[in-house]
C-alpha positions in Angstrom: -58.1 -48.8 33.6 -54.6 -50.3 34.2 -52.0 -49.5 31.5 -49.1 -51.7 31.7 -46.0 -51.5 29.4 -44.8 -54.1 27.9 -40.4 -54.0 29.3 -39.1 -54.5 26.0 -41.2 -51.5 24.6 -40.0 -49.9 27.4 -36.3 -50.5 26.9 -36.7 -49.7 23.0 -38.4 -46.3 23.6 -35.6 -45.4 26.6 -32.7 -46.3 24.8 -33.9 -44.5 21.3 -34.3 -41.5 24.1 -30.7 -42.0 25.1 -29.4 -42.5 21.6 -30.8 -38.6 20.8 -29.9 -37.3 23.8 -26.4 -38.4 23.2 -26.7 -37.3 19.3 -27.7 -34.0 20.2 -24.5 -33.6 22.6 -22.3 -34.5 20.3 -24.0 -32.3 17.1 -23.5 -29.6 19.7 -20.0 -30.3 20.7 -18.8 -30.5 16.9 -20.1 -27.5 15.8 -17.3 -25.1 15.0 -17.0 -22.1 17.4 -17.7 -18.8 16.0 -14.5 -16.7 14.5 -13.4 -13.6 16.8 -11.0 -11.1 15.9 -8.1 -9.9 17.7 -5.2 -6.8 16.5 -2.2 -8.7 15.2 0.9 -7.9 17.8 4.1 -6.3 17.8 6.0 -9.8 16.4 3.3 -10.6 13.5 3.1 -6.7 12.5 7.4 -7.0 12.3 6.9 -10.6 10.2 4.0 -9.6 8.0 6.3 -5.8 7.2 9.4 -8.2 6.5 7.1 -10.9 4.2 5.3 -7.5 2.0 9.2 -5.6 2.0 7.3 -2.8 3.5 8.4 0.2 5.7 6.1 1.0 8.4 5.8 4.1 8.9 2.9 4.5 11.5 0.2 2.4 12.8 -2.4 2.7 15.0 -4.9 0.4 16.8 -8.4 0.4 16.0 -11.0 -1.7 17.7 -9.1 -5.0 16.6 -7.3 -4.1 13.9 -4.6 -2.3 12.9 -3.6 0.3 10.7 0.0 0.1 8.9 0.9 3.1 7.2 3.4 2.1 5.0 5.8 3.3 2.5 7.1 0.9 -0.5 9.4 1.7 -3.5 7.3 4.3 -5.3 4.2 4.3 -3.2 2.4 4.6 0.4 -0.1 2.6 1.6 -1.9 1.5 4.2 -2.9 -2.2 5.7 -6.1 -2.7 8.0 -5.1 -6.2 9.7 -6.6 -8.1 12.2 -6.3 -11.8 13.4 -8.5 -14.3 13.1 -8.9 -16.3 15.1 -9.0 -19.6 16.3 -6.8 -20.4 13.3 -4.4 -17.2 13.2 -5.5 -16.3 9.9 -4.5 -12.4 9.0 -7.0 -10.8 7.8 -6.1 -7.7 5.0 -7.4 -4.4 3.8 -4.9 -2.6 1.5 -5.4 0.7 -0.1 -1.8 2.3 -1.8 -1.5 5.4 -4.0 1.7 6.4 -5.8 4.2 8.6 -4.5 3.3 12.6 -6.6 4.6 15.8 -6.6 2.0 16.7 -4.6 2.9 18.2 -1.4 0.5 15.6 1.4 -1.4 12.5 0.2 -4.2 12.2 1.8 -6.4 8.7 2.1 -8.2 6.6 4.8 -11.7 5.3 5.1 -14.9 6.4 5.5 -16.9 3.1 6.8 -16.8 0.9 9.1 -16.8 1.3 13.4 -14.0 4.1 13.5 -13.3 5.9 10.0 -10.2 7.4 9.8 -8.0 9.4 7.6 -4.1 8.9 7.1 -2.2 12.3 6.2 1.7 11.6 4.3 3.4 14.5 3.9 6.0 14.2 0.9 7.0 18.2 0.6 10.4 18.4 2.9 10.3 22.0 3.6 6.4 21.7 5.0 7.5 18.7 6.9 10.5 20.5 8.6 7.7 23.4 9.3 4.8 21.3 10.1 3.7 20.7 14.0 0.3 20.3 13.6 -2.6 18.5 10.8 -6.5 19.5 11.2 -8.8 17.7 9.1 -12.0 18.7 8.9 -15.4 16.8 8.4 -17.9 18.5 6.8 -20.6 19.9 8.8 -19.4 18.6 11.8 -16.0 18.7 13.8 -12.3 19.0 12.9 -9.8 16.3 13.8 -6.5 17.2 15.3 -3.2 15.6 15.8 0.6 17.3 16.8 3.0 15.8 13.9 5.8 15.6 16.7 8.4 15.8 13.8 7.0 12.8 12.0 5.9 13.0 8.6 2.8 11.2 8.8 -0.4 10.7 10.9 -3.3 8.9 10.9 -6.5 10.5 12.6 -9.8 8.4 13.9 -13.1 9.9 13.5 -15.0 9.8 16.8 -18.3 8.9 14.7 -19.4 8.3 11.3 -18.7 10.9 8.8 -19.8 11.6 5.6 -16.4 12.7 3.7 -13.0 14.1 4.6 -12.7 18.4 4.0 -9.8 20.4 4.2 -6.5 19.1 5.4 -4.2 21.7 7.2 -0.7 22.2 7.8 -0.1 24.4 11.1 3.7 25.6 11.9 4.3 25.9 16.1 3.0 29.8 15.7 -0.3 28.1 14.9 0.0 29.7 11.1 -1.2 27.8 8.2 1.2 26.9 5.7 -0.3 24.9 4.1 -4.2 23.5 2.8 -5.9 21.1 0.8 -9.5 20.7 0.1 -10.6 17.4 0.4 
């Protein structure tokens, strides 16, 4: 049997092929690209600061973000930021606590890729003594970091934890002058 096809059914069915062919290109082409993350740098962290009338007093990158310890009038704080991008939008986490008697303040996060725990300490005769915080993590490991002569520090958990314990205050001798259950 001989099929033969009549050219302008041809030419119909051929260009309603080209027609989604070219639809489907251009569906794909306007779809909008997914949103990546990057850590904001030095000039945005210095412009965002300004913009908040913050004063940084640490930071620390963490995957891509960053974490501003900051002090402000009658509190600390801290800001998780990251960029998003393709649009350059800044992205905020912001936790603050008010300034206290107490001798550290202690706060951070527990979630996320790399918990961490920010240590402040507001007592001026343990920060003049003060070279090295420990914070432990129940049941598992103890974080370490020197102070250097700064009165804050911010310490990243290698792996999920479960809670913050004890914070200590070590002078150079290695002594403890200091500790607070967490």
């Amino acid at each position: 049997m001989n099929t033969r096809i009549h050219p302008g059914v041809a030419n119909g069915k051929a260009g309603r092929l080209g027609i989604i062919i070219v639809m489907t290109f251009v569906l794909f082409a306007c779809q909008p690209t997914p949103d990546t993350f990057r850590p904001p740098n030095q000039s945005e962290l210095e412009a965002f600061s300004k913009d908040q009338g913050i004063t940084p007093i640490e930071d620390i990158l963490i995957g891509e973000s960053v974490v501003l310890l900051y002090e402000k009038g009658t509190s600390f704080g801290y800001y998780a930021l990251s960029v998003r991008e393709p649009d350059g939008e800044m992205v905020i986490i912001r936790v603050s606590s008010p300034k206290s008697s107490d001798p550290i303040l202690v706060m951070g996060q527990l979630s996320g890729e790399y918990p961490f725990v920010a240590v402040i300490i507001q007592d001026p005769i343990l920060l003049a003594e003060t070279a090295t915080i420990e914070v432990a993590v129940p049941s598992q490991f103890s974080l370490t970091i020197s102070t250097n002569g700064r009165a804050s520090a911010i310490l990243v958990s290698p792996s999920l934890v479960n809670g913050w314990g004890a914070v200590t205050l070590y002078n150079v001798q290695g002594a403890v002058l200091y500790t607070q259950e967490g």
